[in-house]
C-alpha positions as CSV (number, residue, x, y, z in Angstrom):
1,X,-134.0,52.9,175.5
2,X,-132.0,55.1,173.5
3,X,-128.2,55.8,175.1
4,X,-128.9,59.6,175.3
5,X,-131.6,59.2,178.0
6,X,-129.7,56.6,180.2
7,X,-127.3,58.9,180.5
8,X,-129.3,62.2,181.5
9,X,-131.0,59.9,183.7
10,X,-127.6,59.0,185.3
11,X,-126.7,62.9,185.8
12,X,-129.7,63.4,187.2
13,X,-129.9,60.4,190.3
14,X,-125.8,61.5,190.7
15,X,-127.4,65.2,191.8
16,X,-130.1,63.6,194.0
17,X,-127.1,61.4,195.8
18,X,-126.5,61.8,199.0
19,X,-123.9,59.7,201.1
20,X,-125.7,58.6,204.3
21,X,-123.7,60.2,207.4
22,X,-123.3,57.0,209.4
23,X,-122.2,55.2,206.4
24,X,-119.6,58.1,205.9
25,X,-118.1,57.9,209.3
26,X,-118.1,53.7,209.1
27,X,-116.0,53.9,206.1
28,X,-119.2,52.0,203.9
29,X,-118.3,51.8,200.6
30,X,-120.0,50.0,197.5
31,X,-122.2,49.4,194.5
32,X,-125.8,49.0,194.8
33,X,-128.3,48.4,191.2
34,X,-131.3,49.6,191.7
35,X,-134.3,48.5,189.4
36,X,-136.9,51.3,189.1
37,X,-140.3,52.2,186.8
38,X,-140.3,56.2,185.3
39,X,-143.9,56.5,183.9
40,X,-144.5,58.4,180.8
41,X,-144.7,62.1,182.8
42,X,-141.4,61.0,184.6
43,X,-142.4,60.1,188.1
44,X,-140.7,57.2,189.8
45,X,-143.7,54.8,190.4
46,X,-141.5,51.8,191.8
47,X,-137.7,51.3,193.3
48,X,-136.4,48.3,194.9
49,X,-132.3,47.5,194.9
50,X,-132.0,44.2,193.3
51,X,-128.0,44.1,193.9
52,X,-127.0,45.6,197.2
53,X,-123.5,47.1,198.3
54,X,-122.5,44.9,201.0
55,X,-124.3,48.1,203.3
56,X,-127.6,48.3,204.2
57,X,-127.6,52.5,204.3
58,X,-126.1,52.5,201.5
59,X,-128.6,50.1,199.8
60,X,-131.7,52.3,201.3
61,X,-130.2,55.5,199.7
62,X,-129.9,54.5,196.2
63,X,-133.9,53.9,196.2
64,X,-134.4,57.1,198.5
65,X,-132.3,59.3,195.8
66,X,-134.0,57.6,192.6
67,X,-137.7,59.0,194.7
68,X,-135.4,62.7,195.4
69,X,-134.6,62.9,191.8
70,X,-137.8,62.0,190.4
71,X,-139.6,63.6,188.0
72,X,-137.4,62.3,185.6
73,X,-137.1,63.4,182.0
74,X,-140.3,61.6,180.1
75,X,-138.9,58.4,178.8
76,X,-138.8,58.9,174.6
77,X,-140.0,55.0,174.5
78,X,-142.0,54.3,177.2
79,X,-142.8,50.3,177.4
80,X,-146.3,48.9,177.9
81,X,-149.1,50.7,180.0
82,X,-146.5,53.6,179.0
83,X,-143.8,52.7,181.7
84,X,-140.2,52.2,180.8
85,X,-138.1,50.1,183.6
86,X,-134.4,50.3,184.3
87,X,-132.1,49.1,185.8
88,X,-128.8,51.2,186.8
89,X,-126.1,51.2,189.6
90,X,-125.5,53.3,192.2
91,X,-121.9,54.2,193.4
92,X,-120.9,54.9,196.6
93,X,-117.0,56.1,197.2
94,X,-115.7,57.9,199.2
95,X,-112.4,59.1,197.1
């Protein structure tokens, strides 16, 4: 997966990110990776957090904002059946 497209993917799941309220007022802080499937027109087929923050709002919004920000950009190499998976974390701070 060429660099370039990791990181306009990254831009584009930041903009979709939303910090869960309950999680804002406990303080919740941390670093899920999320593991998802863009097919070749962009949308998100598959999420599912394969390293979770410590927080279990935290862990269920960095799938829900991969879905928000979907369609992605097409993926420029697309893997077999013309999906392309990755794999990216998701930071939640509150700084």
């Amino acid at each position: 997966m060429p660099a370039d497209y990791a990181v306009t993917v990254s831009g584009r799941l930041e903009r979709a990110k939303t910090y869960p309220r309950l999680a804002r007022v406990r303080r919740e802080e941390g670093t899920a990776r999320v593991s998802f499937t863009v097919a070749q027109d962009g949308v998100v087929t598959a999420c599912t957090v394969t390293g979770g923050s410590g927080h279990d709002l935290l862990d269920a919004e960095a799938c829900a904002l991969v879905y928000r920000a979907s369609p992605l950009p097409p993926p420029p190499a697309a893997g077999p059946n013309g999906r392309l998976d990755m794999s990216v974390p998701i930071r939640f701070s509150l700084n």
